[in-house]
N, C-alpha and C positions, 0 to 999 in steps of 0.2 A: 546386614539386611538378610533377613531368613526368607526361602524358597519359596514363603507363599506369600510374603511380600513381594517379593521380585514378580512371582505370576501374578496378584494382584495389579499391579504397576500394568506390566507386561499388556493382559486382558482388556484393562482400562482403556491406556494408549490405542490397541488395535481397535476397540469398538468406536473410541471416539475419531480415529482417524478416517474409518470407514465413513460414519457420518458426516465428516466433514468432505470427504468426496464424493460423496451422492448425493449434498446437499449445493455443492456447486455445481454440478451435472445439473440439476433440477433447476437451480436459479437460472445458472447462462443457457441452456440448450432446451431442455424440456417444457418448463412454465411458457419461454419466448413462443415455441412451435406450436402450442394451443392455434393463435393464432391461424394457423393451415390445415386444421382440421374438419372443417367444414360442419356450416350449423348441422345437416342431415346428422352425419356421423357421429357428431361431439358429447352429447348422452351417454353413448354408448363406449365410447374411447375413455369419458371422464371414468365410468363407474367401473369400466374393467381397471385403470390406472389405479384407484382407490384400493380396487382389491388385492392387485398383483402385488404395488406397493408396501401393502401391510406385511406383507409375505419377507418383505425382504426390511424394510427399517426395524418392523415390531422387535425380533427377536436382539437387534440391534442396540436399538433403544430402553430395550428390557437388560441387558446385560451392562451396558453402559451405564445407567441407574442406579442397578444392583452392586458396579463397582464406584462409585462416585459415593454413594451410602457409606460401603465395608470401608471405604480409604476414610472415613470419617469416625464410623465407629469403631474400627480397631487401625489405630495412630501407626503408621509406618516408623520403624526407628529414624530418627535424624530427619524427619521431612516438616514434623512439626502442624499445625492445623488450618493458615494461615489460604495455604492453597488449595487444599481438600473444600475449605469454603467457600470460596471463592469459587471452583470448578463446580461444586453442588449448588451454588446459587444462579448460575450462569443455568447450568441446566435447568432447575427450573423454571427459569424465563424462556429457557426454550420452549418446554412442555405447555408451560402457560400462553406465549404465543401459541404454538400448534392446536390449543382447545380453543383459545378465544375467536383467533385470526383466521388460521389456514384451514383447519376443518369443516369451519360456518361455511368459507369461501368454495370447496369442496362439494358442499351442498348443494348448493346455488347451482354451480355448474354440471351437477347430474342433473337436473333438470336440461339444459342446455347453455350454449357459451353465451357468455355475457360479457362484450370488451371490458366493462369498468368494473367489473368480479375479476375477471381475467386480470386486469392490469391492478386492480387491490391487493390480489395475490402475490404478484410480481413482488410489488411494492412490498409489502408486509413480511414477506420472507426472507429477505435482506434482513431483519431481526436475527430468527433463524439462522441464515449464512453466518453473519459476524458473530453470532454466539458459540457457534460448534467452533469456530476459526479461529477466536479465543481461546474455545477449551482446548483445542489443539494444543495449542502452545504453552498451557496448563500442565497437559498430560506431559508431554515435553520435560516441564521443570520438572516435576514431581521425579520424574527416572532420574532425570538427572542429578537434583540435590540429594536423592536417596542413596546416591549409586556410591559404594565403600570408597573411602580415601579421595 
C-alpha cells in the first residue's frame, strides 16, 4: 500500500470516526435536552445550534465525502470495491436523510420548539446514528484488509 493510500485510509477513518461521535453526542444528550430549553429561549438556542453546528460537522462531512469518493475512484491495492460501496452508499443515505428529514425538522424549530418536531428528530436520526456507526466499522475493514501481509 503506497503513502497516499495509507493517508487516504488514515483521513477517511478519522473523519468518519469523528462523525460518528458527535452524532451520538447529538442523539443521546443534545436532541433529548431540547426538551429544557424553554419555549422563550428555543428560537434562539435552535438558530445559534444550526450555525455553530455547521462550523464544526460541515468541514467534517466535506472531507469525509471527499474521502469516501477518492477510496472509489482511485482503488486502494488489495481492498478491492466491494466496501468503498458500500461506505459511499451508506453515506449517501446519510446526506439524504439529513436534507430530507433533519434539516426540514431544523426549520420547524427556528421558529420555535415543537414536542412532535422535537421528538420526529429524535426519531429520524437514529437513521443518521446507525449509518455513521456502520461506516465506522467500514472505515475499520477497509485499514484493515488494506494493511500489507
Amino acid at each position: 500500500m503506497t503513502g497516499g493510500a495509507s493517508a487516504l485510509l488514515a483521513v477517511h477513518l478519522a473523519a468518519t470516526a469523528a462523525m460518528v461521535g458527535l452524532i451520538w453526542f447529538v442523539q443521546v444528550v443534545h436532541y433529548p435536552l431540547y426538551r429544557m430549553v424553554g419555549q422563550a429561549q428555543f428560537a434562539a438556542y435552535e438558530s445559534a445550534h444550526q450555525r455553530l453546528t455547521t462550523w464544526v460537522v460541515g468541514p467534517l462531512m466535506a472531507v469525509e465525502a471527499m474521502c469516501a469518493i477518492s477510496l472509489l475512484l482511485f482503488p486502494v491495492d488489495g481492498l478491492g470495491k466491494a466496501l468503498p460501496i458500500v461506505g459511499l452508499a451508506l453515506l449517501a443515505a446519510i446526506h439524504v436523510s439529513t436534507a430530507l428529514l433533519q434539516v426540514p425538522a431544523h426549520r420547524v424549530l427556528s421558529g420555535g420548539y415543537d414536542p412532535d418536531v422535537a421528538d420526529r428528530l429524535v426519531a429520524t436520526n437514529w437513521l443518521r446514528t446507525c449509518g455513521w456507526s456502520a461506516r465506522v466499522a467500514i472505515a475499520i475493514a477497509m485499514v484493515l484488509v488494506a494493511l500489507p501481509g
